[in-house]
SEMISE-273630 format. One record per residue: residue in one letter; x, y, z of N, C-alpha, C in turn. Coordinates in pm, whole numbers. Layout:
<rec><rest>A</rest><n_east>X</n_east><n_north>Y</n_north><n_up>Z</n_up><ca_east>X</ca_east><ca_north>Y</ca_north><ca_up>Z</ca_up><c_east>X</c_east><c_north>Y</c_north><c_up>Z</c_up></rec>
...
END
This chain:
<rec><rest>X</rest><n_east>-120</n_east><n_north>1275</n_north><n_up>-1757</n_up><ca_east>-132</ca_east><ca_north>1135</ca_north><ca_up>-1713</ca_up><c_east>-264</c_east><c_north>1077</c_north><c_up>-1762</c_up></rec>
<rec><rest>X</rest><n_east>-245</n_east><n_north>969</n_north><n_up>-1788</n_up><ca_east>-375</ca_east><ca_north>883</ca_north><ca_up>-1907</ca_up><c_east>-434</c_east><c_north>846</c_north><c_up>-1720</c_up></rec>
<rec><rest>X</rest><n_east>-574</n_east><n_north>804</n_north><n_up>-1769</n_up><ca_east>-667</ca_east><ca_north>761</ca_north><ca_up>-1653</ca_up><c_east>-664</c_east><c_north>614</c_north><c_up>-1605</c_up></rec>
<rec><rest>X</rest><n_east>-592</n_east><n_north>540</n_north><n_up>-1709</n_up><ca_east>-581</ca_east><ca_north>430</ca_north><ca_up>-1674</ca_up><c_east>-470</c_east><c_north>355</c_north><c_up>-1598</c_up></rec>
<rec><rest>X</rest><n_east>-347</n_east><n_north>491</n_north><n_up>-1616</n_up><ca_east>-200</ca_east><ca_north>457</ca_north><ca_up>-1570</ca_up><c_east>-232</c_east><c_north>527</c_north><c_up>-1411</c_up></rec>
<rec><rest>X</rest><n_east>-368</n_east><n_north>630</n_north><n_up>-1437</n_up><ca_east>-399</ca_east><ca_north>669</ca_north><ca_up>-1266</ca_up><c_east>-435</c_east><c_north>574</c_north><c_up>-1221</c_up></rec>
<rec><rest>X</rest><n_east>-540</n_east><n_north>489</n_north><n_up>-1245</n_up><ca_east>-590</ca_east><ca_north>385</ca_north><ca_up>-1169</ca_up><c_east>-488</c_east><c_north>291</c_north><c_up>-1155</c_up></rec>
<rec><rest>X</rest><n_east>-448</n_east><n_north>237</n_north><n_up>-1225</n_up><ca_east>-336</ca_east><ca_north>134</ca_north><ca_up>-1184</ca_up><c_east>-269</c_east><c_north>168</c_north><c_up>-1050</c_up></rec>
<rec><rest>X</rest><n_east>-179</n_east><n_north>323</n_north><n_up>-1086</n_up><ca_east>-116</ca_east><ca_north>373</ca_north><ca_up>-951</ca_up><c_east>-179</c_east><c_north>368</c_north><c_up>-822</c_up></rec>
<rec><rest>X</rest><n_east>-307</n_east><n_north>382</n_north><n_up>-841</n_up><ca_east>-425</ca_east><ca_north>433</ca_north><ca_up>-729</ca_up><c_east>-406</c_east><c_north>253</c_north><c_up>-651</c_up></rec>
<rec><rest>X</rest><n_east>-435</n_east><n_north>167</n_north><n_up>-762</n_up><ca_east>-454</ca_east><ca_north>45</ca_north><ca_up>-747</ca_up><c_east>-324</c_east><c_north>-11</c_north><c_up>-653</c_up></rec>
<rec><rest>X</rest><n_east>-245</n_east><n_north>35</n_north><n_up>-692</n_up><ca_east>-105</ca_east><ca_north>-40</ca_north><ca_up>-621</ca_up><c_east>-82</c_east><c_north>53</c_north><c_up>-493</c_up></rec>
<rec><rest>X</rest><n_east>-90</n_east><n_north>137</n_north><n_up>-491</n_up><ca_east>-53</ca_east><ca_north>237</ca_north><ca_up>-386</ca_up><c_east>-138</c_east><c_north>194</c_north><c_up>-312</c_up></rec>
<rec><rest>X</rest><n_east>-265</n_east><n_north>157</n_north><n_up>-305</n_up><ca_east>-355</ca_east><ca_north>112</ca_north><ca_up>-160</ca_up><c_east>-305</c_east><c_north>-44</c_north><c_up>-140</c_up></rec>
<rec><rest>X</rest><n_east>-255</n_east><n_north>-112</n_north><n_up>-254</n_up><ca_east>-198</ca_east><ca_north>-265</ca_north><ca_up>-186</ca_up><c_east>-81</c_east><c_north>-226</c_north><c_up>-127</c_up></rec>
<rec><rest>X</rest><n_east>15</n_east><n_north>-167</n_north><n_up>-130</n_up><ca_east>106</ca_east><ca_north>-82</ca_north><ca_up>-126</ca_up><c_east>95</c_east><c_north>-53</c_north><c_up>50</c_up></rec>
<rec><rest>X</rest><n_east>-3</n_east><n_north>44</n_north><n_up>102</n_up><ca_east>-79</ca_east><ca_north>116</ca_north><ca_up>217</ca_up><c_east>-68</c_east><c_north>-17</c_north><c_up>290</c_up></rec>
<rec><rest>X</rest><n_east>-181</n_east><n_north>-101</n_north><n_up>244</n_up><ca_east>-219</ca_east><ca_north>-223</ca_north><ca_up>330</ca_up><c_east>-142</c_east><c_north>-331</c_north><c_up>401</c_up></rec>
<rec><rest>X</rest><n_east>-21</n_east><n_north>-343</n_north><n_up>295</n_up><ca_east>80</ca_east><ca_north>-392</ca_north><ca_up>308</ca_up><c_east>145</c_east><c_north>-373</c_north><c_up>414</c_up></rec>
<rec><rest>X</rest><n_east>154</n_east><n_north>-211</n_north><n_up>403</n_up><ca_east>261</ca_east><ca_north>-86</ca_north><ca_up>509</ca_up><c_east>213</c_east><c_north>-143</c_north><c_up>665</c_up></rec>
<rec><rest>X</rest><n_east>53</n_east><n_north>-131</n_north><n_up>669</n_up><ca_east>-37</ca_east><ca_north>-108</ca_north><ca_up>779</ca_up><c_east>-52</c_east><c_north>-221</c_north><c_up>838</c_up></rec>
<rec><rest>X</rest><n_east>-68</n_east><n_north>-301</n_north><n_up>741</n_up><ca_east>-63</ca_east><ca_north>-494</ca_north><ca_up>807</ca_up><c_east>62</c_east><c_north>-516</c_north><c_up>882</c_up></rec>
<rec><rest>X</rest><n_east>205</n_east><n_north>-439</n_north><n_up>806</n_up><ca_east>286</ca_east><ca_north>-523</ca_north><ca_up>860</ca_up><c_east>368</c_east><c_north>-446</c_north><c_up>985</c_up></rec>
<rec><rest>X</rest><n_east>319</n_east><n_north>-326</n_north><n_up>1048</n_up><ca_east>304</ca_east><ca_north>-210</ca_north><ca_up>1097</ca_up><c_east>301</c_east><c_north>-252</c_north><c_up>1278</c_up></rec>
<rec><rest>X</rest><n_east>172</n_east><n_north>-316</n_north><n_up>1277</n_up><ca_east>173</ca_east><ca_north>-408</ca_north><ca_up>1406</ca_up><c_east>282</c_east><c_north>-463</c_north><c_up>1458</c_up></rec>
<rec><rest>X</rest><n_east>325</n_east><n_north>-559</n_north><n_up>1355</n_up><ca_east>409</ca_east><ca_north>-673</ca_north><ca_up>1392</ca_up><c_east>555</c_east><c_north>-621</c_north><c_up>1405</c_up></rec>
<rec><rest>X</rest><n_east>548</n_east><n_north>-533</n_north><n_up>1341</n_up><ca_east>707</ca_east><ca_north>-475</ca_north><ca_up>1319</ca_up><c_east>753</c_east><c_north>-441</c_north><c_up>1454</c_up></rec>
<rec><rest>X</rest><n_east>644</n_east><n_north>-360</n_north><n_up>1519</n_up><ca_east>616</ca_east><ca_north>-311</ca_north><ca_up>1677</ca_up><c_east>592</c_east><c_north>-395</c_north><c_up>1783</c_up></rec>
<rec><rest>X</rest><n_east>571</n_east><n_north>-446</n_north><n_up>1800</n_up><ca_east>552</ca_east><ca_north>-623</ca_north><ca_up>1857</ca_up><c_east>702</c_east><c_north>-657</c_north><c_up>1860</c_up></rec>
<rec><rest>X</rest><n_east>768</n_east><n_north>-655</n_north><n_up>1733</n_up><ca_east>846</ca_east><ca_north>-794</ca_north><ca_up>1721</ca_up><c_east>1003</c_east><c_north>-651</c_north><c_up>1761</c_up></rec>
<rec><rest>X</rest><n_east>980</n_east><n_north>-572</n_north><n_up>1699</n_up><ca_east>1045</ca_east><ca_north>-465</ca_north><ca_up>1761</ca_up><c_east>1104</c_east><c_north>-371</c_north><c_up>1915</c_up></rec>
END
C-alpha cells in the first residue's frame, strides 16, 4: 500500500468515525 492511498484512508475513516459518533447520540434519543 502506497502512503498516500494510507492517508487518504486514514483521512476518511476518521470523517467516517465522526460521522458514526455525531450521529450516535441522536440515533439514541430519537430511538
Amino acid at each position: 500500500a502506497n502512503s498516500v492511498g494510507d492517508a487518504l484512508g486514514y483521512r476518511w475513516g476518521q470523517r467516517e468515525l465522526r460521522r458514526r459518533w455525531e450521529g450516535f447520540p441522536r440515533a439514541r434519543e430519537g430511538g
